[in-house]
ROZASE-481175 format. One record per residue (C-alpha): residue number from 1; residue in one letter; x, y, z. Coordinates in pm, 1 decimal. Layout:
ROZASE-481175
NODE   n res        X        Y        Z
NODE NUM   a        X        Y        Z
...
This chain:
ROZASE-481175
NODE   n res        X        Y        Z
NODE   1   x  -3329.0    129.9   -881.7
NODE   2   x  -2959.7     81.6   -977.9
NODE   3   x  -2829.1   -205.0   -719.6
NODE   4   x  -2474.6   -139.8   -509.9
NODE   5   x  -2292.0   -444.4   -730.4
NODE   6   x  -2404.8   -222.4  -1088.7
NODE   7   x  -2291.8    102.3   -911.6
NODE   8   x  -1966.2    -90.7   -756.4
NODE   9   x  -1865.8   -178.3  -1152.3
NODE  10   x  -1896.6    221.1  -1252.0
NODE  11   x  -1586.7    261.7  -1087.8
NODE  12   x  -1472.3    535.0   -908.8
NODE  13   x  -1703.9    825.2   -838.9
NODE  14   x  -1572.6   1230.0   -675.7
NODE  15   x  -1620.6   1040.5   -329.6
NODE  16   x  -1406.9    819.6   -341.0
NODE  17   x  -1130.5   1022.6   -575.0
NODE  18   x  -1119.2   1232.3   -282.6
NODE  19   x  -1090.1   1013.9     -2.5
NODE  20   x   -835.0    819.8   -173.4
NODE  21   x   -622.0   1193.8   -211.0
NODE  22   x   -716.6   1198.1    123.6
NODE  23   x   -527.3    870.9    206.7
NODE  24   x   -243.0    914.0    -34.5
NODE  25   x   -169.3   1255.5    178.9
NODE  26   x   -165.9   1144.9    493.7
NODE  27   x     72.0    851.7    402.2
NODE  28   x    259.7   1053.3    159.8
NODE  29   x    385.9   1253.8    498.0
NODE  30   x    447.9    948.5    641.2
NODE  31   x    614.3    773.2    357.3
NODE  32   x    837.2   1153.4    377.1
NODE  33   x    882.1   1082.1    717.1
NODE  34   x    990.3    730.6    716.3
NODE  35   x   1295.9    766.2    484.0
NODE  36   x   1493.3    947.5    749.4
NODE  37   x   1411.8    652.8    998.0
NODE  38   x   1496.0    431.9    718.6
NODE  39   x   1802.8    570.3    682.5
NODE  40   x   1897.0    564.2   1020.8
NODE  41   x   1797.1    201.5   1094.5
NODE  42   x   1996.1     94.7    798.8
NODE  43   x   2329.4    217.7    996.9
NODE  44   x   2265.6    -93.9   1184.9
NODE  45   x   2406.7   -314.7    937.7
NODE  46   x   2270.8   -690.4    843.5
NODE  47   x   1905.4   -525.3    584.3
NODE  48   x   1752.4   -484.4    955.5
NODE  49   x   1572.3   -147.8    777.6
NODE  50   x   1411.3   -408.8    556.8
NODE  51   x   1189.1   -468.8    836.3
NODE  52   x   1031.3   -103.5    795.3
NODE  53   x   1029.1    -96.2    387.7
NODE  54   x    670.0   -197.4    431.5
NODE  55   x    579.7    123.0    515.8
NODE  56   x    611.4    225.6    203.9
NODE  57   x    327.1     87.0     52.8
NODE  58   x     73.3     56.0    323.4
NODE  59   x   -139.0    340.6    144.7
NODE  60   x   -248.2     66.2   -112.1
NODE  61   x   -401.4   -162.6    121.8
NODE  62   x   -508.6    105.8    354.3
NODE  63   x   -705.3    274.8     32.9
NODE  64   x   -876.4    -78.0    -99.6
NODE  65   x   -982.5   -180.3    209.3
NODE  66   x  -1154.0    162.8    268.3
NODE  67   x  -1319.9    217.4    -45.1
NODE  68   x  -1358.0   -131.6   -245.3
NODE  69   x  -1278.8    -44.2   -545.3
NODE  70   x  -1040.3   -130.3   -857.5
NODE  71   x   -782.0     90.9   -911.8
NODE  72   x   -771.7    225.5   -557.3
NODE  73   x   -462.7     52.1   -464.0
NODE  74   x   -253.3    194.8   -773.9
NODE  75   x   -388.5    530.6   -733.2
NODE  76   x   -353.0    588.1   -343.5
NODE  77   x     -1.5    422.3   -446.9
NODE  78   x    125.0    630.9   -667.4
NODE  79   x    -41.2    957.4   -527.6
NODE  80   x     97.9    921.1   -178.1
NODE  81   x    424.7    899.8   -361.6
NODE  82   x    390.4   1214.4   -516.1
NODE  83   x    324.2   1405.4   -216.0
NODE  84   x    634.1   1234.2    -84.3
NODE  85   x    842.1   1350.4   -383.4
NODE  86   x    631.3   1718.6   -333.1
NODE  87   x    769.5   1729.1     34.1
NODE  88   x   1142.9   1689.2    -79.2
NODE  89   x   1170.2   1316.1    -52.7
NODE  90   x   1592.5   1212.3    -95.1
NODE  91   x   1480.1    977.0   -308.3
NODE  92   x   1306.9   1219.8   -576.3
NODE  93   x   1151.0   1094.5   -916.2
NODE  94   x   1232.2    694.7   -783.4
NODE  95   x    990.1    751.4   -511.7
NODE  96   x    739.2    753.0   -820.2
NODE  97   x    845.2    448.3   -989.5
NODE  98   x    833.2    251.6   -750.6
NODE  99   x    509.2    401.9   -604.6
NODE 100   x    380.0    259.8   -980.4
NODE 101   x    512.7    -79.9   -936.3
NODE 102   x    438.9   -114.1   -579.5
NODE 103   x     71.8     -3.1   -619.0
NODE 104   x     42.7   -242.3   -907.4
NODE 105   x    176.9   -516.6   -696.1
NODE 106   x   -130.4   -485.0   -457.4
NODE 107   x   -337.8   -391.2   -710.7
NODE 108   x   -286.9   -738.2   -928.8
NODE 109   x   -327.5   -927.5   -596.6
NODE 110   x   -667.2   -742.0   -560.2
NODE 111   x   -784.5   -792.5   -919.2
NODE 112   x   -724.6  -1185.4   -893.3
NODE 113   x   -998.6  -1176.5   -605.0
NODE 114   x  -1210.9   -984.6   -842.1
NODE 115   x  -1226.9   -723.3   -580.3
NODE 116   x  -1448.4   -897.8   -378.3
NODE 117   x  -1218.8  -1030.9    -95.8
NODE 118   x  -1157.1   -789.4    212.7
NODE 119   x   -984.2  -1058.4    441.5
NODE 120   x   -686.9  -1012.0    622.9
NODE 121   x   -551.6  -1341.2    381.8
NODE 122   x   -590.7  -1126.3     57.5
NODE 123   x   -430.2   -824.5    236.2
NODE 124   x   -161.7   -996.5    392.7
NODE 125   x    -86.9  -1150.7    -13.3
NODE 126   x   -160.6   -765.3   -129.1
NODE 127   x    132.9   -687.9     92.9
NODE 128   x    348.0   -943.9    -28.2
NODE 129   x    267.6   -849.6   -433.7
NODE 130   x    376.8   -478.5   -327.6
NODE 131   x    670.7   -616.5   -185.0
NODE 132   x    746.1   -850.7   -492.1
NODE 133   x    739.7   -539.1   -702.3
NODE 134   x    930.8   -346.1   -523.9
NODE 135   x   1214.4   -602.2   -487.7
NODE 136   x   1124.8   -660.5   -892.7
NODE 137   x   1272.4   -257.1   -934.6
NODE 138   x   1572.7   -281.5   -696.5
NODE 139   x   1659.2   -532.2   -929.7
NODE 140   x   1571.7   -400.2  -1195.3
NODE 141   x   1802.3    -53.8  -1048.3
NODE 142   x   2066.1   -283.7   -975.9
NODE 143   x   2043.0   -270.7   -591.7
NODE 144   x   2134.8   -648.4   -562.9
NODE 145   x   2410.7   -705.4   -786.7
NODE 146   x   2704.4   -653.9   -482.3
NODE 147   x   2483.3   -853.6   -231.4
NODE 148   x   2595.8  -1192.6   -117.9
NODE 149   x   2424.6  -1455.6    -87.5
NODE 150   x   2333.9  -1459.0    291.3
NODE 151   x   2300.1  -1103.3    264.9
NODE 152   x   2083.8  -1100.1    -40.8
NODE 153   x   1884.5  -1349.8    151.8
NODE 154   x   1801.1  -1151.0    435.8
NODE 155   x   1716.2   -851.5    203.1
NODE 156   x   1425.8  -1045.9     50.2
NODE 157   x   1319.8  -1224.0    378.4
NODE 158   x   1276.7   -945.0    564.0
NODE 159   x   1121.7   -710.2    278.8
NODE 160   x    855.6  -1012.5    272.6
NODE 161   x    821.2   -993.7    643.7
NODE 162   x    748.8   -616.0    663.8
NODE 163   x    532.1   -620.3    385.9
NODE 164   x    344.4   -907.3    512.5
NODE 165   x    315.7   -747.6    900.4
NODE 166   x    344.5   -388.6    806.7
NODE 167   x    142.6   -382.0    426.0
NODE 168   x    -52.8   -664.4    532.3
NODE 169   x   -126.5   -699.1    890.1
NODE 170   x   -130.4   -370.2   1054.1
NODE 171   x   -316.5   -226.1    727.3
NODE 172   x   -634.8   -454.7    776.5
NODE 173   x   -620.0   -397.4   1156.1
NODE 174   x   -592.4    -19.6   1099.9
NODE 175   x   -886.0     -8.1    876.9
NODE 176   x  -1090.4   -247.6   1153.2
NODE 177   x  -1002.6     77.2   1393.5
NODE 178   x  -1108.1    291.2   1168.6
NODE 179   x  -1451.4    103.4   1124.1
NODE 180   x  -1501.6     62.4   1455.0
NODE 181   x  -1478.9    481.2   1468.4
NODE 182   x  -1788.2    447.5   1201.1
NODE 183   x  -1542.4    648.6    989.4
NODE 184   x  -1522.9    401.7    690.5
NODE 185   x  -1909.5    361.9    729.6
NODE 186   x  -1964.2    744.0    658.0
NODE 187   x  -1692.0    706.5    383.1
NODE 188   x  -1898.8    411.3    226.8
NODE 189   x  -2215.1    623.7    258.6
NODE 190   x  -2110.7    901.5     51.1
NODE 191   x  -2009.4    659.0   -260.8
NODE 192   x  -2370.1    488.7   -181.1
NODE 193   x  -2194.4    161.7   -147.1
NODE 194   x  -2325.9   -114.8    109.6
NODE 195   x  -2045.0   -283.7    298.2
NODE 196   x  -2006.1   -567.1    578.3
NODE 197   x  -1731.4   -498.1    771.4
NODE 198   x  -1419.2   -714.5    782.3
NODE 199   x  -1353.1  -1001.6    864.9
């Protein structure tokens, strides 16, 4: 009999394809959602909407930390940002980019744990490598170039922050509702996968 750790390496199997699409939909509507809110916070002046950019990302951790695998995080990433761009995001084909980079933000932080680390420490860092990246393309899009230094400053702090609470923190907790539910256990089933729960 083929053990869970030799089926774990396979990779992903149709179970867990699909509840990853699963994910990426549901936060692809919310990702669609959030730019509007976005958008209106940002009227308040001082990056106070960088509090909610980690929103943005949250379908990585969410994903990983459901189904265990590598790769999750870039593809639940990069799909929920296609049904954002499907639902007439304002931000169109960037919404995909950096749905790349941010998924392979969380991703990297994953892989360095060997995929073997569920805690809410690894998340939390997960968060802050989406973040990273995503700060990495506003760059690299020339977002920062007019910001000042104090301003700049508070852009970076408080992406960190909300991808550290938001990406991070409310991910992990999320997915401990969820388990509590036994939803994640049924999930786990069906890609015959044995899990402890989290931390």
């Amino acid at each position: 009999m083929v053990s869970s750790v030799q089926r774990r390496k396979k990779g992903l199997g149709l179970a867990d394809v699909l509840v990853t699409v699963v994910i990426a939909v549901v936060f692809g509507v919310v990702y669609r959602i959030w730019g509007p809110v976005y958008d209106l916070i940002k009227i308040t002046g001082l990056q106070t909407e960088q509090l909610s950019y980690g929103m943005w990302f949250i379908a990585a951790t969410v994903a990983f930390l459901v189904i265990r695998k590598p790769g999750v995080a870039l593809v639940a990433e990069i799909a929920a940002a296609v049904v954002e761009m499907i639902l007439g995001s304002s931000y169109a084909l960037e919404s995909l980019t950096y749905g790349i980079l941010q998924g392979l933000g969380a991703e990297i932080v994953f892989a360095l744990f060997l995929y073997r680390r569920y805690s809410l420490g690894v998340t939390c860092l997960a968060g802050l490598g989406a973040g990273a990246a995503s700060l990495l393309m506003d760059a690299v899009r020339g977002y920062l170039v007019d910001l000042v230094a104090w301003n700049l400053t508070l852009y970076i702090v408080f992406r960190l922050i909300s991808s550290l609470v938001i990406t991070g923190i409310f991910a992990y907790y999320l997915v401990k509702a969820l388990e509590a539910t036994g939803v994640t256990q049924l999930v786990r089933r069906s890609s015959a996968e044995d899990y402890k729960a989290l931390d």
